[in-house]
Backbone as CSV, one residue per row, in Angstrom:
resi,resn,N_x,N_y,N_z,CA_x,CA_y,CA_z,C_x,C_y,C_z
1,UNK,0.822,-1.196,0.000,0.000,0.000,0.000,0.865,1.258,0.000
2,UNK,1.484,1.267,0.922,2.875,2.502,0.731,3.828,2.749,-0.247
3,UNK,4.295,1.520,-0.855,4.987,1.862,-1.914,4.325,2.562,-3.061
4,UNK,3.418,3.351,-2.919,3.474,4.429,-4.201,3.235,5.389,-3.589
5,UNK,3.119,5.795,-2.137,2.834,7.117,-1.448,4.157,7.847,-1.555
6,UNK,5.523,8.008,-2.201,6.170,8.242,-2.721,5.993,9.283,-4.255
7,UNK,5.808,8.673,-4.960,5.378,9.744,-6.317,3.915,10.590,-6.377
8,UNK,3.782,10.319,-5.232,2.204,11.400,-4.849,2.834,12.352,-4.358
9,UNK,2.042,13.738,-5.079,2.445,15.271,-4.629,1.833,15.462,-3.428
10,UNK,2.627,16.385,-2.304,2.413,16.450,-1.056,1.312,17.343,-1.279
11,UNK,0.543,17.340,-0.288,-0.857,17.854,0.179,-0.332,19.695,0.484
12,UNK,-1.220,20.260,-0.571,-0.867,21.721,-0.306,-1.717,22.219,1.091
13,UNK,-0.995,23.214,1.999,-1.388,23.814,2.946,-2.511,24.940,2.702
14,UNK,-3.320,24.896,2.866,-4.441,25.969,3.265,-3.833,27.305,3.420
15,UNK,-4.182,28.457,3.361,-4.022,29.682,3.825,-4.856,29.745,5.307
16,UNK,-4.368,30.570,5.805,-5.015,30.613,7.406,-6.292,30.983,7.252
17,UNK,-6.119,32.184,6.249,-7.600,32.771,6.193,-8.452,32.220,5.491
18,UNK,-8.050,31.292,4.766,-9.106,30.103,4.055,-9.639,29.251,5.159
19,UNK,-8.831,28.752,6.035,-9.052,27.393,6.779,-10.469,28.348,7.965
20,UNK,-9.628,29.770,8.580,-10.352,30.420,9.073,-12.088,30.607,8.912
21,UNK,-12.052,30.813,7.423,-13.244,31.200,6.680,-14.195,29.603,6.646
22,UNK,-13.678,29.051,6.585,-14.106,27.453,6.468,-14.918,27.177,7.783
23,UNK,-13.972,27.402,8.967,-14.421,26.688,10.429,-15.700,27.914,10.765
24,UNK,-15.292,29.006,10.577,-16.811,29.774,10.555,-18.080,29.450,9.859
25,UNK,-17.706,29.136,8.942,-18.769,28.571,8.012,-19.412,27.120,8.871
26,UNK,-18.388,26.588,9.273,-19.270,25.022,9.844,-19.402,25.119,11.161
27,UNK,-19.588,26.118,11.941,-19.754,26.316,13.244,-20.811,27.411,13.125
28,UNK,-21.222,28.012,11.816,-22.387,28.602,12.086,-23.851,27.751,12.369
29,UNK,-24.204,26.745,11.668,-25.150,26.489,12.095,-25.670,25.822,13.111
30,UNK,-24.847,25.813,13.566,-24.756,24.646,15.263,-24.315,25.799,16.635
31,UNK,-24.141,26.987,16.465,-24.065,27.898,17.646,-24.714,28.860,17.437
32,UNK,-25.062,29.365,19.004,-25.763,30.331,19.212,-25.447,32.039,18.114
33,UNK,-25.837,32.804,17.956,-25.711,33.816,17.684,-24.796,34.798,18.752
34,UNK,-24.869,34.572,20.173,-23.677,34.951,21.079,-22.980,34.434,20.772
35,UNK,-22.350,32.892,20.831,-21.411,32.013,20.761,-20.579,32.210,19.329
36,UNK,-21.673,32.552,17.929,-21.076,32.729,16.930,-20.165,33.807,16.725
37,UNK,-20.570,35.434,17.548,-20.175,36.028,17.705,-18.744,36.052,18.210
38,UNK,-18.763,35.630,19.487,-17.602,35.269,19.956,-16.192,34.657,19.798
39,UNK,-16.967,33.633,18.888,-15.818,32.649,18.186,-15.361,33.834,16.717
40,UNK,-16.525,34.344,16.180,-15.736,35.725,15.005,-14.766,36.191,15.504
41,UNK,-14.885,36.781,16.835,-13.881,37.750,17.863,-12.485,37.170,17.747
42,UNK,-12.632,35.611,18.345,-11.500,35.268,18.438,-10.743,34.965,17.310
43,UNK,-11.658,34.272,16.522,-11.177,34.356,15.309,-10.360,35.630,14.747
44,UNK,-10.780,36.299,14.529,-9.987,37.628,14.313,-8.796,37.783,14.763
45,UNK,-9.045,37.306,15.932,-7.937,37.774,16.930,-6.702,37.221,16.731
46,UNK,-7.037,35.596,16.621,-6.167,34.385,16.144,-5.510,34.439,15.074
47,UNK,-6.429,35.597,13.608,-5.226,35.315,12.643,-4.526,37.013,12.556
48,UNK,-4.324,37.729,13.630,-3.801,38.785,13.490,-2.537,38.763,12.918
49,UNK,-1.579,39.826,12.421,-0.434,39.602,11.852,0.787,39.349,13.244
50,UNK,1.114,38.869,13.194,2.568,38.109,14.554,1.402,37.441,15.151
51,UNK,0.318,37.375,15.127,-0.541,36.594,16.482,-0.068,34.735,16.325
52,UNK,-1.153,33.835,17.139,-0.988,33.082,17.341,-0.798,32.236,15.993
53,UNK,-2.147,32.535,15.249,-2.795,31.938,14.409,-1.165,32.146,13.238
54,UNK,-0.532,33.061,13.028,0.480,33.551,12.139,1.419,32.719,12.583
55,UNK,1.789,32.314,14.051,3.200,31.232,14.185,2.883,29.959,14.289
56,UNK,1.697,29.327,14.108,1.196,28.385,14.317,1.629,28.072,12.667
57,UNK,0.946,29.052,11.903,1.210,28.184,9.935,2.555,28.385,9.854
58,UNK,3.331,29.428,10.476,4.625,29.411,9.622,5.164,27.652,10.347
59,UNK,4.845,27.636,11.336,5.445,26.109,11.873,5.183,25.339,11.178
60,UNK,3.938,25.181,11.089,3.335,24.281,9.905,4.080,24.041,8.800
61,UNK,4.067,25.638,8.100,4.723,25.355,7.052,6.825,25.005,7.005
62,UNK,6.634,25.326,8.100,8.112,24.847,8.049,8.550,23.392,8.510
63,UNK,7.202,22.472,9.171,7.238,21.060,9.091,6.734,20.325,7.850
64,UNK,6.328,20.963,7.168,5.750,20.556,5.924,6.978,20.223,5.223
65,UNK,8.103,21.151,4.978,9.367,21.025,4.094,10.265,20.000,4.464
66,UNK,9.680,19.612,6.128,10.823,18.547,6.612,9.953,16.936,6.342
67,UNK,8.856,16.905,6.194,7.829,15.472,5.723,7.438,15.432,4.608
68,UNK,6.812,13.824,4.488,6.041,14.037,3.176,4.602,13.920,3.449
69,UNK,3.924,14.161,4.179,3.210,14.377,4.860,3.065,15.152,5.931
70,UNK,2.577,16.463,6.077,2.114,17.233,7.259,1.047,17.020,7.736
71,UNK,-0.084,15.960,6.781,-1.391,15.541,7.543,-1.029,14.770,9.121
72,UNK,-0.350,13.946,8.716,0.087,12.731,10.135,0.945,13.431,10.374
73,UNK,1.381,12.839,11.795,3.161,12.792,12.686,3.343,11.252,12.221
């Protein structure tokens, strides 16, 4: 089964603000209108420029260059 996971192109990384835009989208219809609110907030907050959300992908992306896979450990 593994021997061809080799000549498969590695899985491109998301943009933050894509992945961002995504989890809002699937957490709207299952929370409150406070709760939705809230999670916008943080959201925001999370992909500020130096914030969390910003050293979290560059890691990402800088474990990505060391695997062939960044989905698994």
């Amino acid at each position: 089964m593994y021997n061809v996971q080799k000549p498969l192109p590695k899985l491109p990384i998301p943009e933050l603000a894509e992945t961002m835009s995504k989890y809002l989208l699937c957490i709207r219809p299952i929370v409150s209108g406070d709760q939705y609110e809230r999670t916008r907030q943080l959201v925001e907050e999370f992909q500020q420029p130096g914030g969390t959300g910003e050293l979290l992908q560059k890691s990402l992306l800088e474990y990505a260059e060391t695997t062939d896979n960044w989905v698994s450990l």
